[in-house]
C-alpha positions as CSV (number, residue, x, y, z in Angstrom):
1,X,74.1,-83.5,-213.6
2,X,77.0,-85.8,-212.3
3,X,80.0,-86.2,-213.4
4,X,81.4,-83.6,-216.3
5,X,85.1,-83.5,-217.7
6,X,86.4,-80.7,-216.7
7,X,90.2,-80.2,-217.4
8,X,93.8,-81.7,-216.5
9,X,92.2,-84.8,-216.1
10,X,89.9,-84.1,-214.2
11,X,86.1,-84.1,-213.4
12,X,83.8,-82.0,-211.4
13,X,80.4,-82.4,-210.5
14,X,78.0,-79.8,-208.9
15,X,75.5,-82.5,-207.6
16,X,73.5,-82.2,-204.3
17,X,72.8,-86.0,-204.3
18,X,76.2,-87.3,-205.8
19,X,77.9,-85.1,-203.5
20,X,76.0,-86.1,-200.5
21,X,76.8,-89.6,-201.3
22,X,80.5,-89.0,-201.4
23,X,80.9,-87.3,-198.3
24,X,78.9,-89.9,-197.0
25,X,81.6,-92.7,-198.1
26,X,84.3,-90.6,-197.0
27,X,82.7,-89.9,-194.0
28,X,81.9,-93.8,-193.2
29,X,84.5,-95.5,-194.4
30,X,87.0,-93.0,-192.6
31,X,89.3,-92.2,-195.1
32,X,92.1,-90.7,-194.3
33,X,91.9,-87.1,-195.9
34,X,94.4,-83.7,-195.6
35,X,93.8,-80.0,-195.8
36,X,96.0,-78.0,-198.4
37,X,96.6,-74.7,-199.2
38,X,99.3,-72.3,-200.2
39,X,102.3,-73.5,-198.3
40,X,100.6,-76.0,-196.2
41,X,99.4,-79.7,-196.0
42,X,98.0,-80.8,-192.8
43,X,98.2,-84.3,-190.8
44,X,95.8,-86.6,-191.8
45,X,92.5,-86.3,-190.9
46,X,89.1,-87.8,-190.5
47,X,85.5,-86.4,-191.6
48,X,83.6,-86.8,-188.4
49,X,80.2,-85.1,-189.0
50,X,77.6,-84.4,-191.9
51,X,75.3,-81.5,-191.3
52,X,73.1,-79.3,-193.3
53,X,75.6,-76.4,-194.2
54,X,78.9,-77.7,-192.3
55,X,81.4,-80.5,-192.3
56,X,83.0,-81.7,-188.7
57,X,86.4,-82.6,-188.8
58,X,88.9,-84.3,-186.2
59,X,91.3,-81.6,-185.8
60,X,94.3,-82.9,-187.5
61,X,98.3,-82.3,-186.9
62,X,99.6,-80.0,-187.8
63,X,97.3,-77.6,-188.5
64,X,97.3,-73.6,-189.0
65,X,94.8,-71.9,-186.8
66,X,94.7,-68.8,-189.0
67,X,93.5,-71.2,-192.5
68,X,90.7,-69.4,-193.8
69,X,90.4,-71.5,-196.8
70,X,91.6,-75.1,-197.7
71,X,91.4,-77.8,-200.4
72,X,90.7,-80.9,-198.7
73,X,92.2,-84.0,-200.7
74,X,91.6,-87.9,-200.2
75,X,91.8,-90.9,-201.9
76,X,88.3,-93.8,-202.2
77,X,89.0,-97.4,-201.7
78,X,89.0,-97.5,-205.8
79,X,92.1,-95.2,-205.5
80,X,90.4,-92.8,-207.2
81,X,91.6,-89.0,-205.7
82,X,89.0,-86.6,-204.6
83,X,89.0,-83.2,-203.7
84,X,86.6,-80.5,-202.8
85,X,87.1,-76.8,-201.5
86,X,85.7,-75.6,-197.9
87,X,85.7,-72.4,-196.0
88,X,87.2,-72.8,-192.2
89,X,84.1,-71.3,-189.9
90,X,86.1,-73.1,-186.8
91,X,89.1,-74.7,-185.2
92,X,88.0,-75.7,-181.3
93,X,91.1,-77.2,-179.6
94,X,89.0,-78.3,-176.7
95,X,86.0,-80.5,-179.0
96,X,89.5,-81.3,-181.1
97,X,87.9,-80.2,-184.1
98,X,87.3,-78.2,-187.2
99,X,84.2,-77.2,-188.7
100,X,84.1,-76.4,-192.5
101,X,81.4,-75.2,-194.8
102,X,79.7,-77.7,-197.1
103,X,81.2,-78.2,-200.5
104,X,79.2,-76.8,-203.6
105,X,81.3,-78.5,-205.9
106,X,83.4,-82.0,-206.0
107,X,86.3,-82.9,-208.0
108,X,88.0,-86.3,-208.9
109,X,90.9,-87.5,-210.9
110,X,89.5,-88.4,-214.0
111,X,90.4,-92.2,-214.5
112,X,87.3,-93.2,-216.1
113,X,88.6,-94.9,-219.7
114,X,90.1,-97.5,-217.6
115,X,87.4,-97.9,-214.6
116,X,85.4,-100.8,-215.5
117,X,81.9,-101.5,-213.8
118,X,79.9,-104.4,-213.9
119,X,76.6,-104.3,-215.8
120,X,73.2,-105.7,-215.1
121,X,71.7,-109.0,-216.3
122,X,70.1,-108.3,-220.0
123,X,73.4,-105.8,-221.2
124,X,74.0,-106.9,-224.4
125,X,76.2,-106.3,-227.4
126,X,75.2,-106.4,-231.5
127,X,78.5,-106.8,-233.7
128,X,79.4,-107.8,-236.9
129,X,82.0,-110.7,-237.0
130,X,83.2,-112.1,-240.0
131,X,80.1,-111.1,-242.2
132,X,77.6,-112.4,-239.3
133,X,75.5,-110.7,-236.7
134,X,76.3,-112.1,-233.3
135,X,74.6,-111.0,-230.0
136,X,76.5,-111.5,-227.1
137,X,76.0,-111.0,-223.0
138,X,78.0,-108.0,-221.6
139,X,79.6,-108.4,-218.3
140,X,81.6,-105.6,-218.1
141,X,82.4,-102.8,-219.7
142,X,84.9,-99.2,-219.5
143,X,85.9,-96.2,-221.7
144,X,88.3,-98.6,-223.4
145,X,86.7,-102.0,-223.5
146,X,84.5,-104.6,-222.3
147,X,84.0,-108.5,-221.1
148,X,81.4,-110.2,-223.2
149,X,79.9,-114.1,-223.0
150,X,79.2,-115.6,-226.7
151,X,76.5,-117.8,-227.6
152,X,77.1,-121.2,-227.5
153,X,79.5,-123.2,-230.5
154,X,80.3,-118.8,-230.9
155,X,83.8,-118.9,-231.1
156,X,85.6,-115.9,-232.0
157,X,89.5,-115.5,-233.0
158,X,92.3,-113.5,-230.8
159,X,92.9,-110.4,-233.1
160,X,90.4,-110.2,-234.7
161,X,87.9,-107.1,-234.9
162,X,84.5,-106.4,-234.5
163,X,82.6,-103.9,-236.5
164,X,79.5,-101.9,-236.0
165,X,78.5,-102.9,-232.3
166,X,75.4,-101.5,-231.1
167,X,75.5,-101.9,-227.0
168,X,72.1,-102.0,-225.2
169,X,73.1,-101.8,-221.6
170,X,70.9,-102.2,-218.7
171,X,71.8,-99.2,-216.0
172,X,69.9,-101.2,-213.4
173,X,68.0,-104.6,-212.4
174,X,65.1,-104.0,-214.9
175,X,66.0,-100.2,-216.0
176,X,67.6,-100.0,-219.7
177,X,69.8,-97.3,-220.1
178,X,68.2,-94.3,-222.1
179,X,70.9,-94.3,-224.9
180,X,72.3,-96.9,-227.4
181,X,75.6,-96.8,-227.8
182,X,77.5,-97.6,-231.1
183,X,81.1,-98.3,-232.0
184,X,82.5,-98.8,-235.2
185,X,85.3,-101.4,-234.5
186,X,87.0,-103.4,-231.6
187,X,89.5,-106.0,-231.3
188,X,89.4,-109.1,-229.8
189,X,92.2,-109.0,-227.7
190,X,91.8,-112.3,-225.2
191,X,89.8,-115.5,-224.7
192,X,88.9,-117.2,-221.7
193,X,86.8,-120.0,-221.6
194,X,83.8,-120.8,-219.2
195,X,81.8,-123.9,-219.5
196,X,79.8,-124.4,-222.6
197,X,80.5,-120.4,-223.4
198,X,83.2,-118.3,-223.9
199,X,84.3,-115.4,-222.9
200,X,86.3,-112.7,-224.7
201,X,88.0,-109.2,-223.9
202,X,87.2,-106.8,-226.2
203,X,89.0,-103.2,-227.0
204,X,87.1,-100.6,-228.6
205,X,89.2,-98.3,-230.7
206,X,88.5,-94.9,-231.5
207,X,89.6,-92.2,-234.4
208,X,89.1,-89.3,-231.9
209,X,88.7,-89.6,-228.3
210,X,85.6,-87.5,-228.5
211,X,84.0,-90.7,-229.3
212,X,84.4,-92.5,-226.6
213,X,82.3,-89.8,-224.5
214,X,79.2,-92.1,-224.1
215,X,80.9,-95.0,-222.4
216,X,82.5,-92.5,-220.0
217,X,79.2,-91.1,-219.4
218,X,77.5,-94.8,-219.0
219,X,80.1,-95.9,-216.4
220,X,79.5,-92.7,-214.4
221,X,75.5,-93.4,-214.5
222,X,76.3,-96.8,-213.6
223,X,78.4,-96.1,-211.0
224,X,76.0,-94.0,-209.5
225,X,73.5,-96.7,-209.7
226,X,75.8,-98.7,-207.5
227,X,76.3,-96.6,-204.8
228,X,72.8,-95.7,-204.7
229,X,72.0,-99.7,-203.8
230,X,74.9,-99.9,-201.2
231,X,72.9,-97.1,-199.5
């Protein structure tokens, strides 16, 4: 399933796997996290434990012995805030810690039109330029543009657009992404040059925002793929 919009911003996703790998992030990377509910925020906090149906927690401070029920918030080294809702089974003062249930469902600030991933060798972008089909390497690419290398002696012009651009993007080394992705118009919006190539930023511009739903649902598939391969 992953990631799905869900609303104010934000997405949710009910995910065994995705969640798993989150919680294992949060867990390893020791962010620093706080419990919240009505008319409380506790100390910062650490996620100390994984198990099958319960979370571990170093008991932070403050804390509210009587919390039945908490949001637990954090931010990723991306910046990127999560959030996911737990039941409190446990506060042990001696062990120093508090044991939750295990999340069903995960939440994060939705920042994806601007969260750009890299893409895999063999991504590559179809556009008409000036009345000529041009194929060009993608680098990178987000919900609101993308990094691509021209040919060689391809030189495209600062302000200029782009019009019907197929993508074929590769989700992993050697895996092709399942669905082609078309825009009807960018704009060339920076150059930089590289050796023998070039290469150029590109913005994507959309009518309706609805449109730019497949990018936002590549990025998350790639993302995915990435923290899969740091595992």
């Amino acid at each position: 399933m992953s990631w799905q919009y869900f609303e104010s911003g934000y997405e949710r996703t009910t995910d065994k796997n995705l969640i798993r790998i989150l919680l294992e992030d949060l867990r390893d990377k020791a962010y620093w996290l706080q419990f919240v509910a009505a008319g409380f925020r506790s100390g910062p906090t650490i996620l100390l434990e994984i198990n099958r149906n319960q979370l571990v927690f170093d008991l932070p401070r403050p804390w509210n012995p009587n919390l039945s029920v908490a949001r637990v918030l954090y931010r990723d080294s991306e910046k990127i805030q999560h959030s996911f809702k737990v039941k409190i089974f446990e506060t042990d003062p001696e062990q120093k810690v508090v044991i939750t249930s295990y999340p069903q469902e995960y939440f994060r600030l939705e920042r994806r039109r601007f969260y750009r991933v890299s893409v895999p060798e063999g991504s590559k972008a179809t556009f008409c330029y000036r009345d000529q089909e041009i194929k060009a390497d993608v680098l990178d690419i987000s919900g609101c543009g993308m990094a691509i290398l021209t040919p060689r002696k391809v030189t495209l012009s600062v302000g200029d657009f782009l019009e019907d651009i197929d993508l074929d993007l590769m989700v992993s080394v050697g895996k092709a992404y399942d669905r082609k992705i078309k825009i009807n118009k960018a704009r060339i919006v920076r150059e930089m040059p590289r050796r023998a190539r070039k290469l150029y930023g590109i913005e994507f511009l959309f009518d309706k925002e609805k449109e730019r739903e497949p990018l936002l649902r590549y990025t998350i598939k790639r993302e995915i793929e990435l923290r899969k391969a740091e595992c």
